[in-house]
Structure formats: C-alpha cells, structure tokens
PQR file of N, CA, C, O and H, with PARSE charges and radii, in Angstrom:
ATOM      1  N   UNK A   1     251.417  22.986  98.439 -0.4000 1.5000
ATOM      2  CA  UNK A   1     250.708  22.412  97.308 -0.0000 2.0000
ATOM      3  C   UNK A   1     249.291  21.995  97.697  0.5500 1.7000
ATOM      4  O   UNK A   1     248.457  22.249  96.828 -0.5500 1.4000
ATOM      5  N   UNK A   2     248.738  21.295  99.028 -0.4000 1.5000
ATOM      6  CA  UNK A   2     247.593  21.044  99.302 -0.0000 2.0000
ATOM      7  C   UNK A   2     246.942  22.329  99.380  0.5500 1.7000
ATOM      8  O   UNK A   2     245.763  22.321  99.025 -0.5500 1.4000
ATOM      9  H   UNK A   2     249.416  21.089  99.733  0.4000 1.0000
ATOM     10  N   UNK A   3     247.485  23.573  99.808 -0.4000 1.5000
ATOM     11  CA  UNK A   3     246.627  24.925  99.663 -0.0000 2.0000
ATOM     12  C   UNK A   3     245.968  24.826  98.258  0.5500 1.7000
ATOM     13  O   UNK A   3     244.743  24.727  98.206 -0.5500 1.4000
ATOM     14  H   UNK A   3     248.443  23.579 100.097  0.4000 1.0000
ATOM     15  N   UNK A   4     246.615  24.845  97.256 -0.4000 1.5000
ATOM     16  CA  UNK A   4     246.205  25.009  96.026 -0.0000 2.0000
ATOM     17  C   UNK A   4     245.970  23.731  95.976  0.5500 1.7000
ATOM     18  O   UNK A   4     247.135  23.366  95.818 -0.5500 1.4000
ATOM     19  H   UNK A   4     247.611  24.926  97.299  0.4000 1.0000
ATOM     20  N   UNK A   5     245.356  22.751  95.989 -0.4000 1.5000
ATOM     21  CA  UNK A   5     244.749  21.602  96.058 -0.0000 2.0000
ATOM     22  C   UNK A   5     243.195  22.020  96.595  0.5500 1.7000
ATOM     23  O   UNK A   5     242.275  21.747  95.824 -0.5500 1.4000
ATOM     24  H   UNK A   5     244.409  23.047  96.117  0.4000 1.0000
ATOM     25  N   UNK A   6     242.932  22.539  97.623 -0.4000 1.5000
ATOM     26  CA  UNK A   6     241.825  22.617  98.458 -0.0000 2.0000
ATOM     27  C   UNK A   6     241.179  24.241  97.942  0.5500 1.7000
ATOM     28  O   UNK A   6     239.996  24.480  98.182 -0.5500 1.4000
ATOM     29  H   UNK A   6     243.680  22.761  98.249  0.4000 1.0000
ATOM     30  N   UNK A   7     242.006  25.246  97.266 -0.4000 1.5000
ATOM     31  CA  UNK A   7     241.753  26.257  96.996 -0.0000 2.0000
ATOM     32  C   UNK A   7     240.782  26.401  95.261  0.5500 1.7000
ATOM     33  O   UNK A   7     239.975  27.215  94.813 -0.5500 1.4000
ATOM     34  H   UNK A   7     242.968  25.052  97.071  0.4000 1.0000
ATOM     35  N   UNK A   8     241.426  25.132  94.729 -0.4000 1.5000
ATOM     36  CA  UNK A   8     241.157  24.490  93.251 -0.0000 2.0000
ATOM     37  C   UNK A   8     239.643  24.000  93.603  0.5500 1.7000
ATOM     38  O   UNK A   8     238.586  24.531  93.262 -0.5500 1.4000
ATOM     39  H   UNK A   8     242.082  24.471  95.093  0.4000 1.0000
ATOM     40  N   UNK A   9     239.830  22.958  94.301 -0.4000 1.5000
ATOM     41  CA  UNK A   9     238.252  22.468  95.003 -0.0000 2.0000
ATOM     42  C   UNK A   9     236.664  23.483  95.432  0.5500 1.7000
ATOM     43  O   UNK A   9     235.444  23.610  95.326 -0.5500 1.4000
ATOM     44  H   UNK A   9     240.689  22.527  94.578  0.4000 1.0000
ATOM     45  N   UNK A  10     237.691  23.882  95.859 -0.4000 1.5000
ATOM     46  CA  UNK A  10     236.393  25.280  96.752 -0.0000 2.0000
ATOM     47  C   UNK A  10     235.871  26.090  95.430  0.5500 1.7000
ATOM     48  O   UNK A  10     234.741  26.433  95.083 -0.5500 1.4000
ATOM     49  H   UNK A  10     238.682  23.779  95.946  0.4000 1.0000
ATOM     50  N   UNK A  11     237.299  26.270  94.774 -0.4000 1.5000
ATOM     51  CA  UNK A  11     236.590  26.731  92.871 -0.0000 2.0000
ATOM     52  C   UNK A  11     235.853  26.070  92.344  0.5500 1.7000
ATOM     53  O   UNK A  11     234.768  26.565  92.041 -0.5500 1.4000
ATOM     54  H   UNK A  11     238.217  25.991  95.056  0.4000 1.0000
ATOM     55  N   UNK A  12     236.039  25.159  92.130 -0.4000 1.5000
ATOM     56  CA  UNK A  12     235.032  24.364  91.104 -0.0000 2.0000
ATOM     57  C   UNK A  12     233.597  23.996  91.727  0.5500 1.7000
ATOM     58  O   UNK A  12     232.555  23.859  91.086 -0.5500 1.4000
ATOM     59  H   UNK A  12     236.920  24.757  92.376  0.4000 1.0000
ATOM     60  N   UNK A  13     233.739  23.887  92.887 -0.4000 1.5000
ATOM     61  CA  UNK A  13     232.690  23.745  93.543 -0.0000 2.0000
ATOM     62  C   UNK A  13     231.538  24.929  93.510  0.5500 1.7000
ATOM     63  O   UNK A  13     230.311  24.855  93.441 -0.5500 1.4000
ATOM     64  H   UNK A  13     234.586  23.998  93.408  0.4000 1.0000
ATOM     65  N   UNK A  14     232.679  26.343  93.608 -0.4000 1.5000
ATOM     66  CA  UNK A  14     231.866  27.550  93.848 -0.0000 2.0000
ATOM     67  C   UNK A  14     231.386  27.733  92.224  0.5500 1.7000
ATOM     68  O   UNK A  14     230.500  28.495  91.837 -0.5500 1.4000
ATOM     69  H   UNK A  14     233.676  26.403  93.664  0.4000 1.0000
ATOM     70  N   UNK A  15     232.062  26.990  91.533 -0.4000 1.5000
ATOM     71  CA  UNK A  15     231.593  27.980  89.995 -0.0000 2.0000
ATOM     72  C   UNK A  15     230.475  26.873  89.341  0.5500 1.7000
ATOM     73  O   UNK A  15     229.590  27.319  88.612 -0.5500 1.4000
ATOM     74  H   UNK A  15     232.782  26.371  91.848  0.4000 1.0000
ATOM     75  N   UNK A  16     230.547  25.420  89.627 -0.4000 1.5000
ATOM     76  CA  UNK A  16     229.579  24.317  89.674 -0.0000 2.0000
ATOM     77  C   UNK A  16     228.373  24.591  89.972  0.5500 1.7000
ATOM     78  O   UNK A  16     227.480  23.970  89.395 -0.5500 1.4000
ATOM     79  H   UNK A  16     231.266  25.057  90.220  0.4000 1.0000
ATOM     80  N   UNK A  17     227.979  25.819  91.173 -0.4000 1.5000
ATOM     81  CA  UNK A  17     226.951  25.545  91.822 -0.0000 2.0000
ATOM     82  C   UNK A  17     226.674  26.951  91.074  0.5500 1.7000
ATOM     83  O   UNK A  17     225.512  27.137  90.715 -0.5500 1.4000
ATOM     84  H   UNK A  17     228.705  26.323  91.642  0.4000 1.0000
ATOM     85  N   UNK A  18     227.534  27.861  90.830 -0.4000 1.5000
ATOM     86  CA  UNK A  18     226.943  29.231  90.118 -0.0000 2.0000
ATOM     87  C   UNK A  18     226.440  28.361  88.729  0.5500 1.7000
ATOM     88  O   UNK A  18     225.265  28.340  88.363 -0.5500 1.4000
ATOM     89  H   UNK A  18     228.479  27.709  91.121  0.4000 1.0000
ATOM     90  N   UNK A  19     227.101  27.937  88.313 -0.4000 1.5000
ATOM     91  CA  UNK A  19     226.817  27.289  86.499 -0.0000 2.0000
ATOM     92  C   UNK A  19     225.412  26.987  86.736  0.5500 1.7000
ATOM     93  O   UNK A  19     224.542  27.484  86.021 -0.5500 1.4000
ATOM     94  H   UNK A  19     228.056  27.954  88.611  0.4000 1.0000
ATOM     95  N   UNK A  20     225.102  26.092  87.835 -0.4000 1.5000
ATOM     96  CA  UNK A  20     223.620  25.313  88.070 -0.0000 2.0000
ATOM     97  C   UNK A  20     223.093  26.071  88.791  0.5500 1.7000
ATOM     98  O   UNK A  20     222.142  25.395  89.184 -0.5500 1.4000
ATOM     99  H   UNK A  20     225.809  25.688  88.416  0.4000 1.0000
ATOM    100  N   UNK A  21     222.974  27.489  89.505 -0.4000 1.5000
ATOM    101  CA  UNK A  21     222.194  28.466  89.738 -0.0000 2.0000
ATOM    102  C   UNK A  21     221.837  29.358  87.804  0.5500 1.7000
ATOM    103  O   UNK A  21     221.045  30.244  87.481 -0.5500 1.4000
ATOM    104  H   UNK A  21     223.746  28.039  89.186  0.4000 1.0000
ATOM    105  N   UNK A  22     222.520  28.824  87.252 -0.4000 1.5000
ATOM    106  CA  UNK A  22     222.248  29.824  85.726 -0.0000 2.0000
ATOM    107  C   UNK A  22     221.230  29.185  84.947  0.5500 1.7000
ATOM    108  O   UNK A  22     220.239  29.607  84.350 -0.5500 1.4000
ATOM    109  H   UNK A  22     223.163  28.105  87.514  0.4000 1.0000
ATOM    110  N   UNK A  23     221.909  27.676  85.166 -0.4000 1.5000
ATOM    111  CA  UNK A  23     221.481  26.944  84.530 -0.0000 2.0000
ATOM    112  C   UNK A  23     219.704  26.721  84.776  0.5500 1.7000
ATOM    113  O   UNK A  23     218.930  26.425  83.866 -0.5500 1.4000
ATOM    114  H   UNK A  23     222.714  27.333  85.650  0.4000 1.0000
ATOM    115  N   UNK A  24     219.335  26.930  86.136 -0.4000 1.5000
ATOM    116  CA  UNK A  24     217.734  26.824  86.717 -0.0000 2.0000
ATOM    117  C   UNK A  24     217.467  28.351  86.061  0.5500 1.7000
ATOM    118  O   UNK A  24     216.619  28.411  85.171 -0.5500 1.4000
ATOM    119  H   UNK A  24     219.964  27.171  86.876  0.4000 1.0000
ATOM    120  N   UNK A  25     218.121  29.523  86.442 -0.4000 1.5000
ATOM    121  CA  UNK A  25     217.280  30.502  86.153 -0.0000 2.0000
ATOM    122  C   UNK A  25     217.324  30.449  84.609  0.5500 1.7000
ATOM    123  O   UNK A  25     216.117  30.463  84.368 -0.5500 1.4000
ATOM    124  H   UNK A  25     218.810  29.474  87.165  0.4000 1.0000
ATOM    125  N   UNK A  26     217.907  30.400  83.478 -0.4000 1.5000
ATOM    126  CA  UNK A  26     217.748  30.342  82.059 -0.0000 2.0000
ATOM    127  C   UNK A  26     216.868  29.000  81.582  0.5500 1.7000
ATOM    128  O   UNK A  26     216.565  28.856  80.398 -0.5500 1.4000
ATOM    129  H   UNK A  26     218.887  30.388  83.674  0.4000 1.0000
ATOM    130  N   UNK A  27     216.447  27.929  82.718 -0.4000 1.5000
ATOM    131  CA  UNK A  27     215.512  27.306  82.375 -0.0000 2.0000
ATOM    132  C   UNK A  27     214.102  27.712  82.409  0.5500 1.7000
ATOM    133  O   UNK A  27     213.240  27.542  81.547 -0.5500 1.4000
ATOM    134  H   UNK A  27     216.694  28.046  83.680  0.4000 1.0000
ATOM    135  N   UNK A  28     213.995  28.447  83.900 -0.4000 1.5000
ATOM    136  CA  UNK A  28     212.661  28.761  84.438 -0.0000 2.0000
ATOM    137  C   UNK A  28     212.438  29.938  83.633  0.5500 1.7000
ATOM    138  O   UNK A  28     211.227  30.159  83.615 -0.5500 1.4000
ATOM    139  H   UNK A  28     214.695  28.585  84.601  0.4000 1.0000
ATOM    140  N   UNK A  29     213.059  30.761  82.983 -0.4000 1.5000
ATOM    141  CA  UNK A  29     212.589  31.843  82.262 -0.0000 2.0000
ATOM    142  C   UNK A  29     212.003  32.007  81.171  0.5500 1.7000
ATOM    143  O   UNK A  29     211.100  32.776  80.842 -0.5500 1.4000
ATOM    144  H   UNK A  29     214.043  30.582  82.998  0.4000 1.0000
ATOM    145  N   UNK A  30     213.042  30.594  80.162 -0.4000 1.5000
ATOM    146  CA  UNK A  30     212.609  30.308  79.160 -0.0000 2.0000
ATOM    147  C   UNK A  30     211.184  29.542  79.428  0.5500 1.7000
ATOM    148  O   UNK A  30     210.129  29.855  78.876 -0.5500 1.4000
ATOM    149  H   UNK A  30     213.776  29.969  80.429  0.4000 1.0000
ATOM    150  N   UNK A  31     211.344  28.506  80.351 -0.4000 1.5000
ATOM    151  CA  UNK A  31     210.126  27.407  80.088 -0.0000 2.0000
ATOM    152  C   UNK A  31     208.960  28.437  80.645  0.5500 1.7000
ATOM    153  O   UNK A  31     207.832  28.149  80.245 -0.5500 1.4000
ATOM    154  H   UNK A  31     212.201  28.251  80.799  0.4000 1.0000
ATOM    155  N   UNK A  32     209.052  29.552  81.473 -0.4000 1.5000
ATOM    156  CA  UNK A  32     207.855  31.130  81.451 -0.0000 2.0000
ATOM    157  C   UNK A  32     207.588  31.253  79.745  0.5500 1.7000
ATOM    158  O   UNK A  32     206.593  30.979  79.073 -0.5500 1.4000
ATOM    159  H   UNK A  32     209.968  29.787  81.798  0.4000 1.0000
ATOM    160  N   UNK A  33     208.722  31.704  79.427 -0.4000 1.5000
ATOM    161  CA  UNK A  33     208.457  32.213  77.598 -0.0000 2.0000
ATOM    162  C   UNK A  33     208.188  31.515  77.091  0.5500 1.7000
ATOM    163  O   UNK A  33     207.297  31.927  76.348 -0.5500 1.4000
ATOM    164  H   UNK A  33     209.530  31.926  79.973  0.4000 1.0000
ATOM    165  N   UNK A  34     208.412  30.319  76.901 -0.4000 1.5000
ATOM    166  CA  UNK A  34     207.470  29.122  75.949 -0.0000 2.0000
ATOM    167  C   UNK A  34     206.602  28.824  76.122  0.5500 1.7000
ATOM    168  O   UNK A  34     205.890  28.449  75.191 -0.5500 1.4000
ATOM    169  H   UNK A  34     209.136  29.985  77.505  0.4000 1.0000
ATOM    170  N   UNK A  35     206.088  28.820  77.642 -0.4000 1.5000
ATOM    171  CA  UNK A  35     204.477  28.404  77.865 -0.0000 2.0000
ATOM    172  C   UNK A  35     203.383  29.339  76.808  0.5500 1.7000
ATOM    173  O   UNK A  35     202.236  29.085  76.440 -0.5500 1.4000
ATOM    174  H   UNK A  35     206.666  29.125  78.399  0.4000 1.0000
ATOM    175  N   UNK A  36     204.305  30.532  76.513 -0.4000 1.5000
ATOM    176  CA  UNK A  36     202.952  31.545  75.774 -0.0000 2.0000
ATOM    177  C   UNK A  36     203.107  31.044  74.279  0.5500 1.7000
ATOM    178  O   UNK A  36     202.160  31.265  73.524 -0.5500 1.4000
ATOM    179  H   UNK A  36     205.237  30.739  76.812  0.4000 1.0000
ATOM    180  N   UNK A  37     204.334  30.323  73.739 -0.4000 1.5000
ATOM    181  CA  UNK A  37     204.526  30.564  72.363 -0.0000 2.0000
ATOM    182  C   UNK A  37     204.270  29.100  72.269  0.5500 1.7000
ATOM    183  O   UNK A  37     204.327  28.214  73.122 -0.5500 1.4000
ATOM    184  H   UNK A  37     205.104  30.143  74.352  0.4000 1.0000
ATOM    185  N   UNK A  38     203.879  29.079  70.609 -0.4000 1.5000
ATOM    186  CA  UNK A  38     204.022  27.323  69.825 -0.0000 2.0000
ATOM    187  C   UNK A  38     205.156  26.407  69.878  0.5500 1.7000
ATOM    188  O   UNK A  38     205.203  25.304  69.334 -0.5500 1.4000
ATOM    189  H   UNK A  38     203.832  29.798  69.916  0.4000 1.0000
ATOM    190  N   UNK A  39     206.380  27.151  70.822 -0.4000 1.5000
ATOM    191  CA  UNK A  39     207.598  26.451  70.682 -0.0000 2.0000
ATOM    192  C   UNK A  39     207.622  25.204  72.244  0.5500 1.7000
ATOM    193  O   UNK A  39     208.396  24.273  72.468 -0.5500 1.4000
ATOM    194  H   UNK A  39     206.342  28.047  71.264  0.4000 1.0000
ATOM    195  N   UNK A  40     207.227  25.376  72.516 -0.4000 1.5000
ATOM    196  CA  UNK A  40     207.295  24.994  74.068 -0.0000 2.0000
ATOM    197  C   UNK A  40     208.090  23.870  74.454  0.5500 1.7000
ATOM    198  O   UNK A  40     208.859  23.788  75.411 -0.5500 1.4000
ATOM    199  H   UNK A  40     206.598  26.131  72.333  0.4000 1.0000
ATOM    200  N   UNK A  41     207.818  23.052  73.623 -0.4000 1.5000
ATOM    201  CA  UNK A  41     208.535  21.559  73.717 -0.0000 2.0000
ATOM    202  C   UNK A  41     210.251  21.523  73.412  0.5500 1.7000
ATOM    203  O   UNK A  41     211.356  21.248  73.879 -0.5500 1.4000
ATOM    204  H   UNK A  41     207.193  23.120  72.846  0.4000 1.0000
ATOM    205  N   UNK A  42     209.622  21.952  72.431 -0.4000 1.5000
ATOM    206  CA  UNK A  42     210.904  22.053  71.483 -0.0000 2.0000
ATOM    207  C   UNK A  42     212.294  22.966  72.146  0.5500 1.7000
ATOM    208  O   UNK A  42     213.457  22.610  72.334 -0.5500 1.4000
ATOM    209  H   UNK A  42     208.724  22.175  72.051  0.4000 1.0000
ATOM    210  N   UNK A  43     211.671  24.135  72.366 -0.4000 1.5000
ATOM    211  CA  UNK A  43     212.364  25.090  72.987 -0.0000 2.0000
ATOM    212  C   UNK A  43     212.832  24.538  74.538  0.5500 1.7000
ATOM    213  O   UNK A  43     213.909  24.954  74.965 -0.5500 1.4000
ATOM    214  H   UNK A  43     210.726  24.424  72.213  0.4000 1.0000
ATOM    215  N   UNK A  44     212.129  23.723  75.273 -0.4000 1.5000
ATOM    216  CA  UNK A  44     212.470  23.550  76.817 -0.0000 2.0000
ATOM    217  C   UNK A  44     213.717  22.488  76.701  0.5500 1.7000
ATOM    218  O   UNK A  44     214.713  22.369  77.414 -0.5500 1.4000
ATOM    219  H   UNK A  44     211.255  23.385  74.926  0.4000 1.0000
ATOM    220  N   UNK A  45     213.271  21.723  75.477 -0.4000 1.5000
ATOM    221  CA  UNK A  45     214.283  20.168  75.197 -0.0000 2.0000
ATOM    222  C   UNK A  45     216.353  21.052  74.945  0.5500 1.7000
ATOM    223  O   UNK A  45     217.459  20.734  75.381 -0.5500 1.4000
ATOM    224  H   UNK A  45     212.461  21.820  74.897  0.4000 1.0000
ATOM    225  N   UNK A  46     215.906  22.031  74.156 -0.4000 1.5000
ATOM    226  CA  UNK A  46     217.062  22.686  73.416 -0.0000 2.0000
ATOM    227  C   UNK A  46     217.671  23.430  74.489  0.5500 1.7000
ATOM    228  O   UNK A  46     218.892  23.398  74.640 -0.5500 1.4000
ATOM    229  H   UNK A  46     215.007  22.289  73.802  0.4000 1.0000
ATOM    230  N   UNK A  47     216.826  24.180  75.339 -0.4000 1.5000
ATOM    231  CA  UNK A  47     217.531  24.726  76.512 -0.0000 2.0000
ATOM    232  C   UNK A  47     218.177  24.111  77.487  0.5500 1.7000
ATOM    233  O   UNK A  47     219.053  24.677  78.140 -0.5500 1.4000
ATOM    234  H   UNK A  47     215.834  24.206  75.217  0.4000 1.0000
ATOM    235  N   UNK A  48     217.780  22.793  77.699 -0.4000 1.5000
ATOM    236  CA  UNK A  48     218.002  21.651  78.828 -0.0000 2.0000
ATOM    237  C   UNK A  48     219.166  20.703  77.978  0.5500 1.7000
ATOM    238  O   UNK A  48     220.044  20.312  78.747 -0.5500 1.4000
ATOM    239  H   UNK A  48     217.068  22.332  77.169  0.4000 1.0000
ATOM    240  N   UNK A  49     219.294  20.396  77.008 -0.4000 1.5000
ATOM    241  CA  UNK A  49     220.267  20.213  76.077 -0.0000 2.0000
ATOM    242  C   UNK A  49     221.766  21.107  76.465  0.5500 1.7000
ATOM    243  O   UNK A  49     222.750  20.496  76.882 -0.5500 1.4000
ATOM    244  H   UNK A  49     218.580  20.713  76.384  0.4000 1.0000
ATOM    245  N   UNK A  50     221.772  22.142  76.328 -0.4000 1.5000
ATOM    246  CA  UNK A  50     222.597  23.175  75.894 -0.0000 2.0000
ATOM    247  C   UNK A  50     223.425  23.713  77.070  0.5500 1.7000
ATOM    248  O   UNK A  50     224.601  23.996  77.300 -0.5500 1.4000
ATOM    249  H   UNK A  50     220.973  22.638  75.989  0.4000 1.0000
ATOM    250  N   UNK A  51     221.886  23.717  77.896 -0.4000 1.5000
ATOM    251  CA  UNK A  51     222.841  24.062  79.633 -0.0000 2.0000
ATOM    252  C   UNK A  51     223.343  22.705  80.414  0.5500 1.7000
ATOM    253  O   UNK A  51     224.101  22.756  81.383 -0.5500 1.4000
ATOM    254  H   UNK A  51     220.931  23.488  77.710  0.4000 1.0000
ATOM    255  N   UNK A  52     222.831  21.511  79.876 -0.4000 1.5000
ATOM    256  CA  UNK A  52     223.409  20.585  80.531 -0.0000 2.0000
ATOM    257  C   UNK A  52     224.828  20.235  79.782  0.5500 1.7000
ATOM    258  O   UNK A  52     225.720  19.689  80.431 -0.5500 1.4000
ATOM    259  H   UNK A  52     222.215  21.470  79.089  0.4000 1.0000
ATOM    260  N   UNK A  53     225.016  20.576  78.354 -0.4000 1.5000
ATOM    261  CA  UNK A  53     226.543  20.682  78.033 -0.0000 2.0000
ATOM    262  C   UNK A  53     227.601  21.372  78.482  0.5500 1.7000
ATOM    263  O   UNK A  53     228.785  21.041  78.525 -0.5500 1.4000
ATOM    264  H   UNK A  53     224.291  21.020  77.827  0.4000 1.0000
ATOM    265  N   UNK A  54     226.874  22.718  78.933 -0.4000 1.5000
ATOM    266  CA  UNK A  54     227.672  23.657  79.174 -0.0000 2.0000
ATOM    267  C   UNK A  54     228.326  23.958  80.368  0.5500 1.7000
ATOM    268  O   UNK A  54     229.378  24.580  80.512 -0.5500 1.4000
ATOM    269  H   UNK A  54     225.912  22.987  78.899  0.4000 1.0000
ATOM    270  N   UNK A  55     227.405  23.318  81.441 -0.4000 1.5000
ATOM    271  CA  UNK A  55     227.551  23.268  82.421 -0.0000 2.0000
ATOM    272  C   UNK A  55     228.458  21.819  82.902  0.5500 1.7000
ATOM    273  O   UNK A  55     229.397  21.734  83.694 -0.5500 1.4000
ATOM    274  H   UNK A  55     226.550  22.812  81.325  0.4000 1.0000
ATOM    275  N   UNK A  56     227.894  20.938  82.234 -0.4000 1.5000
ATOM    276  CA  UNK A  56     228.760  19.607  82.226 -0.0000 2.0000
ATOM    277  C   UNK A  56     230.008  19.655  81.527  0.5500 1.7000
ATOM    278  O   UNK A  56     230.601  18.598  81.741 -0.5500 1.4000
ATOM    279  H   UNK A  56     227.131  21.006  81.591  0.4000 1.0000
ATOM    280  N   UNK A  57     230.512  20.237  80.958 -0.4000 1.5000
ATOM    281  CA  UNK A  57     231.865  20.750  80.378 -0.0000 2.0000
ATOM    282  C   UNK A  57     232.981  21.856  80.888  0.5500 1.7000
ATOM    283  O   UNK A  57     234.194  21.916  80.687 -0.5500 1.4000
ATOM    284  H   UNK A  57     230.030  21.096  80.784  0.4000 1.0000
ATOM    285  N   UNK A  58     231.848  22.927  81.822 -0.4000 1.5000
ATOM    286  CA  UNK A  58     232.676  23.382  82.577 -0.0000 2.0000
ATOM    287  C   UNK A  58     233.141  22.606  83.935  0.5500 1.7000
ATOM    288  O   UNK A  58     234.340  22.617  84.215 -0.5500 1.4000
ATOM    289  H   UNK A  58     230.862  22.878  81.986  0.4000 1.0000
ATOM    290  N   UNK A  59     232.491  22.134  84.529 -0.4000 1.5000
ATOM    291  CA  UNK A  59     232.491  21.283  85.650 -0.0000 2.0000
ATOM    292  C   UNK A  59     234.352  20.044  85.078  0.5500 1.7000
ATOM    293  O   UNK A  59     235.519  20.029  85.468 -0.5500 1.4000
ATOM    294  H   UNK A  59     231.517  22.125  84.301  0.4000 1.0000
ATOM    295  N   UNK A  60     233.698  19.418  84.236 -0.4000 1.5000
ATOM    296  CA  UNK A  60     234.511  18.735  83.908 -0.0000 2.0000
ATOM    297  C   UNK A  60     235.925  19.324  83.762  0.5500 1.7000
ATOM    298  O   UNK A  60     236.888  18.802  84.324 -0.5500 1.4000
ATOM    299  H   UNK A  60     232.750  19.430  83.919  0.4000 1.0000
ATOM    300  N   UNK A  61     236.033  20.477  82.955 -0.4000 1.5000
ATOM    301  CA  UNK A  61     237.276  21.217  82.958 -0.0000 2.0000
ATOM    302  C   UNK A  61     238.174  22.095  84.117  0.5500 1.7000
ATOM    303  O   UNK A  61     239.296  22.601  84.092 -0.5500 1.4000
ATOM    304  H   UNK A  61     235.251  20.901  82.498  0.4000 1.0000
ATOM    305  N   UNK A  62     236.949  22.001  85.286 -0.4000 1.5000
ATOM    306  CA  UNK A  62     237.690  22.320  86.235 -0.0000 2.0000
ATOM    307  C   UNK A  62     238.265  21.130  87.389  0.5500 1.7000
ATOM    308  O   UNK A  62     239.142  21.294  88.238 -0.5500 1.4000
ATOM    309  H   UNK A  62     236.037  21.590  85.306  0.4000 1.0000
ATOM    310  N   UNK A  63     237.681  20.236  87.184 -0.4000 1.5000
ATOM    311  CA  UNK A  63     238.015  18.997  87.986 -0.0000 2.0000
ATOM    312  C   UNK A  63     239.318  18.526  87.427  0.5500 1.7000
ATOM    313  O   UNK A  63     239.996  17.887  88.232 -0.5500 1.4000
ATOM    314  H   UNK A  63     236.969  20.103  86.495  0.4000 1.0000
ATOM    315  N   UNK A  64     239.819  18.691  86.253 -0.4000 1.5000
ATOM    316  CA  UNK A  64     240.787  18.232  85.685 -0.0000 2.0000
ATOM    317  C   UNK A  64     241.849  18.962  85.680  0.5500 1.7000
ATOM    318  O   UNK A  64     242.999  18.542  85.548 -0.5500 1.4000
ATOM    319  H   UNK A  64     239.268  19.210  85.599  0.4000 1.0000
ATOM    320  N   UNK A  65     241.317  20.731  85.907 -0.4000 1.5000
ATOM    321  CA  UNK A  65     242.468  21.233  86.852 -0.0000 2.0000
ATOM    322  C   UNK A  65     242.875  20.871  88.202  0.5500 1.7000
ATOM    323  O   UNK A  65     243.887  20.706  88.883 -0.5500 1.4000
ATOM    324  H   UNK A  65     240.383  21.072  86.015  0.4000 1.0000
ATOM    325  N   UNK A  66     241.828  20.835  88.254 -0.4000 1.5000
ATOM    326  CA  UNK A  66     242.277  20.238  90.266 -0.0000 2.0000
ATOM    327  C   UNK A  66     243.291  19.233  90.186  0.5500 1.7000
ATOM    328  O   UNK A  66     244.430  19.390  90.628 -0.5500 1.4000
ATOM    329  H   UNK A  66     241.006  20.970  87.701  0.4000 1.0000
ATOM    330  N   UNK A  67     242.879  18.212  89.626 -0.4000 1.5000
ATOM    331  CA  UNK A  67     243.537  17.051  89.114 -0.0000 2.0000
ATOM    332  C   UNK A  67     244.975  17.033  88.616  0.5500 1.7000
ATOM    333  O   UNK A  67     245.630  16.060  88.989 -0.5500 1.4000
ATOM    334  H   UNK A  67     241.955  18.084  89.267  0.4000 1.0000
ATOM    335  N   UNK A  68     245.511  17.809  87.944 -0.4000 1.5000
ATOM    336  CA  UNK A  68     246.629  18.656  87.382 -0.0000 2.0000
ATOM    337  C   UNK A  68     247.766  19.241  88.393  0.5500 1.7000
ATOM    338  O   UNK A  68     248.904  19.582  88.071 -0.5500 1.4000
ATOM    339  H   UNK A  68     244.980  18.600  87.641  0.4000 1.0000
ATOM    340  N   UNK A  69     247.064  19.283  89.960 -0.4000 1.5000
ATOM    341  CA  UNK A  69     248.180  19.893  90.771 -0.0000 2.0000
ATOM    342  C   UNK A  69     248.454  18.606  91.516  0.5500 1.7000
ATOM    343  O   UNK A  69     249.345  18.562  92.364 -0.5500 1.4000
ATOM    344  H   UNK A  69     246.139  19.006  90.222  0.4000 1.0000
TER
END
C-alpha cells in the first residue's frame, strides 16, 4: 500500500509541475498577443484567472487521491 502511496505522490507532483509548466507557457504567449492588441489587461487578468483555477483544481483533485489510499 505505501508503493501506491509514494507512486500517487510522484503523480501529482509530476502532473502539478506539468499543469504549471502550461500554465507559464499559455501565459507568456498570450501576455506576447496582448501586448499588440487593445485587450491587454483584460485579457492577461482572464488568463491568470482561468489557469490558476485550473490548475488549482487539478492539483487539489489529485492530493485527495493520494489521500484516499
């Protein structure tokens, strides 16, 4: 059972740090594309919004598997 205890961990960890490797590159790309357009503000707030849910929700849902064994 600690295998899958420590195997759960190393997951969430590995998919935590992919989520927040996505999460920088779909920031830095967008906040590239908004610098040219009238949206800039608006658009950087909504992106940083959206990936910090998404990412904070997956995180959360895997810790609570871990948690579960």
């Amino acid at each position: 059972m600690n295998e899958w205890r420590a195997l759960a961990t190393v997951l969430a960890f590995t998919t935590s740090f992919i989520f927040f490797v996505l999460f920088l590159t779909f920031w830095i790309v967008i906040s590239i594309t908004a610098y040219f357009t009238n949206y800039s503000d608006l658009l950087i707030a909504l992106i940083c919004l959206v990936g910090l849910f998404f990412s904070g929700y997956a995180t959360g849902k895997l810790w609570d598997t871990i948690y579960k064994f």
